[in-house]
C-alpha positions in Angstrom: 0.0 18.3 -2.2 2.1 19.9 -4.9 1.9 18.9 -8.6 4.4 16.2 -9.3 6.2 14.1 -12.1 5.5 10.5 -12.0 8.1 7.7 -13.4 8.0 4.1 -13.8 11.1 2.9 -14.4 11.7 -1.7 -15.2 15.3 -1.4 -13.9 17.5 -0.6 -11.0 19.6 1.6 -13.7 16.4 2.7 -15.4 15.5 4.2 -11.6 18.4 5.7 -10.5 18.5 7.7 -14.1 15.3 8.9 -13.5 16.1 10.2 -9.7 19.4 11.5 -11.4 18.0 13.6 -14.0 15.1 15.4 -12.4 15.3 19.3 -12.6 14.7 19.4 -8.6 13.8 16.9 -5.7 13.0 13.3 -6.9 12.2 10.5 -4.6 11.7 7.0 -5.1 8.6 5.6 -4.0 8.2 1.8 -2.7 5.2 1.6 -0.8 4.8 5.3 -0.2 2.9 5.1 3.3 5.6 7.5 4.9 6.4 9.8 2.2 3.0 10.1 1.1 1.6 11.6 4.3 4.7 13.7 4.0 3.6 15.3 1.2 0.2 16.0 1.5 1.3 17.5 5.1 3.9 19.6 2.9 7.0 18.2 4.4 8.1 16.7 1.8 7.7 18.5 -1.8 9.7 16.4 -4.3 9.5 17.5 -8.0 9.2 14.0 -9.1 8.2 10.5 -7.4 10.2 7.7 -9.5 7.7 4.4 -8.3 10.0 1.5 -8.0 7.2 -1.5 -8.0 8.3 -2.5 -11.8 11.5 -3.2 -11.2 11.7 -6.9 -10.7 15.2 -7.0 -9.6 14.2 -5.4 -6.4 11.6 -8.2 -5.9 12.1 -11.8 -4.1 13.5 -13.5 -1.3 15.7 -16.3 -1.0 17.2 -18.5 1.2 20.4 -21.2 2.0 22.0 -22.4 4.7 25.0 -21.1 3.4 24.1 -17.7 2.4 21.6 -16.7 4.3 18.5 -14.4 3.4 18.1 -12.5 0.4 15.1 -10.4 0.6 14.6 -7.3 -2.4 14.1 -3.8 -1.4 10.3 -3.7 -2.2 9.3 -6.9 -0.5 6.3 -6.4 1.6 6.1 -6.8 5.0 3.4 -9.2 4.1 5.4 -11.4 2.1 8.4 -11.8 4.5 5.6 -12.5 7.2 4.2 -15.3 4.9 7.9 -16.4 4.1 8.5 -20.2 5.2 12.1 -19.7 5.4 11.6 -16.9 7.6 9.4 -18.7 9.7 11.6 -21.1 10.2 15.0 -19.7 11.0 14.4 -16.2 11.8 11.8 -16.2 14.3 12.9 -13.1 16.0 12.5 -11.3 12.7 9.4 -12.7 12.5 8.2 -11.3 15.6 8.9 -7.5 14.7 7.5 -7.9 11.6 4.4 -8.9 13.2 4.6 -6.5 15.7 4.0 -3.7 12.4 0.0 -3.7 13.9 -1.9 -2.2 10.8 -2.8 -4.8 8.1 -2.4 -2.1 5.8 1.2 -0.6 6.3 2.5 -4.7 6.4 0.8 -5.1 3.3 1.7 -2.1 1.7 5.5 -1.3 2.8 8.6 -3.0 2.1 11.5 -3.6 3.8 13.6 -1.3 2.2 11.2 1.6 3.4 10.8 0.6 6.9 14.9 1.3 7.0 14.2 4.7 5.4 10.7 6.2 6.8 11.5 9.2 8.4 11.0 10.0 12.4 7.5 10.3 13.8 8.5 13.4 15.5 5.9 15.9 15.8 7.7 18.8 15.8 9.6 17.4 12.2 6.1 16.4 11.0 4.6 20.1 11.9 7.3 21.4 9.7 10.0 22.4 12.2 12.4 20.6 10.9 14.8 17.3 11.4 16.4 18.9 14.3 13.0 20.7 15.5 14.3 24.1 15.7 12.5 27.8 15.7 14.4 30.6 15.8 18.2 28.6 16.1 17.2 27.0 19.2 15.7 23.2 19.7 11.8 22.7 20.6 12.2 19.6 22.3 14.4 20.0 25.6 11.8 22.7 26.9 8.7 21.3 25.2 6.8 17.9 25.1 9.5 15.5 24.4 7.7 12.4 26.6 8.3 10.0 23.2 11.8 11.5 22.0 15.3 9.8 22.7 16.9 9.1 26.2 20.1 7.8 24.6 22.3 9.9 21.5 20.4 12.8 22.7 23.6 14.9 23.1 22.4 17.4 20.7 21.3 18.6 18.7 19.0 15.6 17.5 16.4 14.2 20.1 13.8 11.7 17.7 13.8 8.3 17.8 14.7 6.2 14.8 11.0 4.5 13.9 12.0 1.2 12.1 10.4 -1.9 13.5 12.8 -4.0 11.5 16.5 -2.3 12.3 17.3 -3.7 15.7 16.9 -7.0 15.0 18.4 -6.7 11.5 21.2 -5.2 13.2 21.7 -7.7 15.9 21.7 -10.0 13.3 24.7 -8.9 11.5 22.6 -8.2 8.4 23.9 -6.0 4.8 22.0 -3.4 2.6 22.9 -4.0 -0.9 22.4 -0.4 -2.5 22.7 1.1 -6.1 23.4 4.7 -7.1 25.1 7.0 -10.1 28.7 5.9 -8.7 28.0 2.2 -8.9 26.8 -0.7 -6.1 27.9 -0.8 -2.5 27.2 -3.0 0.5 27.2 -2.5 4.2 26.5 -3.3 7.5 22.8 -2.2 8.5 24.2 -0.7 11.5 26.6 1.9 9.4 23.4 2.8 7.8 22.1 4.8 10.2 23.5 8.4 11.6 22.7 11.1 14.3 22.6 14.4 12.0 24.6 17.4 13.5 22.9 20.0 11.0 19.5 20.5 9.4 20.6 19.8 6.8 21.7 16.1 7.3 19.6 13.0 7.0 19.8 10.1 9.6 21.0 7.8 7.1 23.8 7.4 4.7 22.1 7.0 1.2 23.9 9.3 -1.2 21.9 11.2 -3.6 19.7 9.6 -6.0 20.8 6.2 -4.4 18.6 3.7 -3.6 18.6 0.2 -1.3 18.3 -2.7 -4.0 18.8 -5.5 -1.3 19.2 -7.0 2.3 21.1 -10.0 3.1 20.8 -11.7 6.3 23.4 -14.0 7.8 22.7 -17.7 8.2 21.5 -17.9 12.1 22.9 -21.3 12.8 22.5 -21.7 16.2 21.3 -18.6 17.4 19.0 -17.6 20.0 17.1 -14.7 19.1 14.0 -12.3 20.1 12.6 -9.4 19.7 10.7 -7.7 23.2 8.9 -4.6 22.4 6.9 -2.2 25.1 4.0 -0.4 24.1 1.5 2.3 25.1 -1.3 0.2 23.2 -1.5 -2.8 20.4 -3.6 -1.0 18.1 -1.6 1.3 15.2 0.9 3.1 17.3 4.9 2.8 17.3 6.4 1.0 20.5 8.1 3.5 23.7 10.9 0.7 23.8 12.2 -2.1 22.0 15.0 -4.5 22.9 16.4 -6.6 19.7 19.0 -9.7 20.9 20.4 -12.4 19.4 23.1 -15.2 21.6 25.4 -17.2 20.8 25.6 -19.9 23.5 27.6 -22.4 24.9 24.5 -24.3 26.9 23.2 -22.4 29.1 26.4 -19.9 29.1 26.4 -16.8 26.7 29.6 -16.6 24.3 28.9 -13.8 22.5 26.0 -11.6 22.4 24.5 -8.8 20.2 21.9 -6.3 22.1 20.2 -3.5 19.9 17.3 -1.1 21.1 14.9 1.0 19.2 12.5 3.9 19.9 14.8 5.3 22.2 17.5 7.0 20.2 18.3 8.7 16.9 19.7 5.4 15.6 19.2 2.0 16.4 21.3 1.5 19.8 23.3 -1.2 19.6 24.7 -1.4 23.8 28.3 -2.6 24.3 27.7 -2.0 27.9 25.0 -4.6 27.9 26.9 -7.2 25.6 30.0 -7.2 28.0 27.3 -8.0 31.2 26.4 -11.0 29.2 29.2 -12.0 28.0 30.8 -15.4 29.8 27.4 -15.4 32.0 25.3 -18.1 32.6 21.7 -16.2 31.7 19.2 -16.3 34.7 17.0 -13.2 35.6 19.5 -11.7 37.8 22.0 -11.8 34.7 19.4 -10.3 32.0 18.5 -8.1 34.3 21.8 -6.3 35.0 22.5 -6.8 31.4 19.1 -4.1 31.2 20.7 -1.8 33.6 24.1 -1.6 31.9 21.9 -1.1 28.7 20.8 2.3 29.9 23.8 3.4 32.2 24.1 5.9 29.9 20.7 7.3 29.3 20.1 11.0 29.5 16.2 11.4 30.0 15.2 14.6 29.3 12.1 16.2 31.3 9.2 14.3 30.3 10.4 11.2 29.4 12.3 9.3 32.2 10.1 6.4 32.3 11.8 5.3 29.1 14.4 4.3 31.2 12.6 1.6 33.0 11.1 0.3 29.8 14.4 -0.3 28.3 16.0 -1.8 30.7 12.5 -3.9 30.8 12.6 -4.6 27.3 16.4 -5.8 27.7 15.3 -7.9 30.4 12.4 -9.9 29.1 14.2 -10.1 25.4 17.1 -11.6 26.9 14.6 -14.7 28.5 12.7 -14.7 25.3 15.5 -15.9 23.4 17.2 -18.4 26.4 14.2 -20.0 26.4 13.4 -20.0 22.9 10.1 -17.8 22.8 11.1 -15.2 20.0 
């Protein structure tokens, strides 16, 4: 690992100074469970690390029936886990936090840096790159690509988005408060995240030396929600499929309905195609079911990870129940 500068800023303004006004790279660092591997495995190399774990006004969580959930950027894991309110009205939220299997990562990272870890991709974490390329053409297509993305895989980006908390935040209809040189913003999780077209793109929207300072998450009033994720294993490992939904019903009739899948795309995935199969339905098996297929109508598997397809749809499936019967 390089030499670095270390800063520990007590403010939001205090931070984004600090990220502002280093000679090269600065980063802020939260937990530092993703970027820190990064560095010592050279990917990463910023000049300066500005820790953000003084800076109470990124702490805290809060809730109302009118406004929702408040939750700071460097919440843990941990803490939203052990969060009454959360327990209590946002149950499928609850489930993918606890399905983050290491005690240590819940413990140690925050919300705000499960939105911006970067891809488990092997070929980015061997140093090829974002976009996994070696001499101007992509590693993946021809290569092992069994955990890379079956949907948004158009080219020339083939990971998969890793956050655990995205789907269902998205489903959700939550906001990322953020703070940078130009001032304080807000916006929809889902516009958060991006495919990159060029190396030298990210797969989110943060602008330079910005940082998250927030999430807010919609009251749920009636909604049914649940998380379904499919995995190779329990232990530490990253799920092959997750399906994130949340219903609006009328009985046992869906109104309106908000599908989002993970691990299988660039981005989070919210599916249209699966929200209009739903929509109007009275949710049995058959219903969730071809709600899954219309999910993945559009998948483009490439030659080592078709099974993906199935899981998908799977996850779809078995959310969909999870929430109609109240399970998340």
């Amino acid at each position: 690992m390089q030499a670095f500068e270390y800063a520990r800023p007590t403010s939001v303004k205090e931070a984004v100074q600090l990220l502002a006004s280093a000679k090269g790279e600065a980063r802020p660092l939260a937990g530092g469970s993703d970027l820190l591997d990064l560095m010592k495995d050279g990917v990463a190399r910023p000049e300066r690390l500005v820790s953000l774990g003084q800076v109470k006004e990124l702490r805290g969580i809060e809730f109302s029936s009118s406004g929702g959930l408040h939750v700071g950027a460097t919440v843990t894991l941990e803490e939203l886990i052990d969060n009454a309110d959360v327990q209590r009205h946002y149950p499928a939220l609850l489930q993918a936090l606890e399905s983050v299997s290491s005690p240590q990562i819940r413990s140690r990272g925050t919300v705000a840096g499960d939105l911006c870890q970067r891809p488990r991709c092997w070929y980015y974490r061997l140093g090829y790159g974002l976009l996994a390329t070696y001499k101007g053409k992509s590693l993946v297509p021809d290569g092992d690509n069994r955990y890379h993305a079956i949907l948004g895989n158009g080219g020339p980006a083939y990971f998969v988005s890793p956050s655990s908390l995205a789907p269902i935040l998205i489903a959700l209809g939550a906001k990322l408060r953020l703070h940078g040189p130009q001032g304080s913003r807000e916006m929809p999780v889902q516009d958060f995240f991006v495919i990159p077209k060029s190396e030298g793109e990210l797969e989110h929207v943060l602008r330079p030396h910005e940082i998250i300072t927030g999430i807010t998450v919609p009251p749920p009033g009636a909604k049914k929600m649940a998380v379904y994720e499919v995995r190779q294993r329990e232990v530490m490992d990253w799920p092959l499929a997750v399906a994130a939904v949340a219903l609006d019903m009328d009985g046992d009739t869906v109104k309106k309905a908000r599908v989002v899948l993970g691990q299988v795309a660039p981005i989070p995935w919210p599916s249209p195609e699966a929200e209009a199969a739903l929509a109007g339905k009275t949710l049995t098996e058959d219903v969730a079911w071809d709600a899954g297929k219309a999910a993945v109508s559009k998948a483009k598997p490439l030659s080592g990870n078709g099974y993906k397809v199935q899981l998908a749809r799977v996850a779809v499936k078995r959310a969909l129940l999870r929430a109609a019967k109240g399970e998340a």
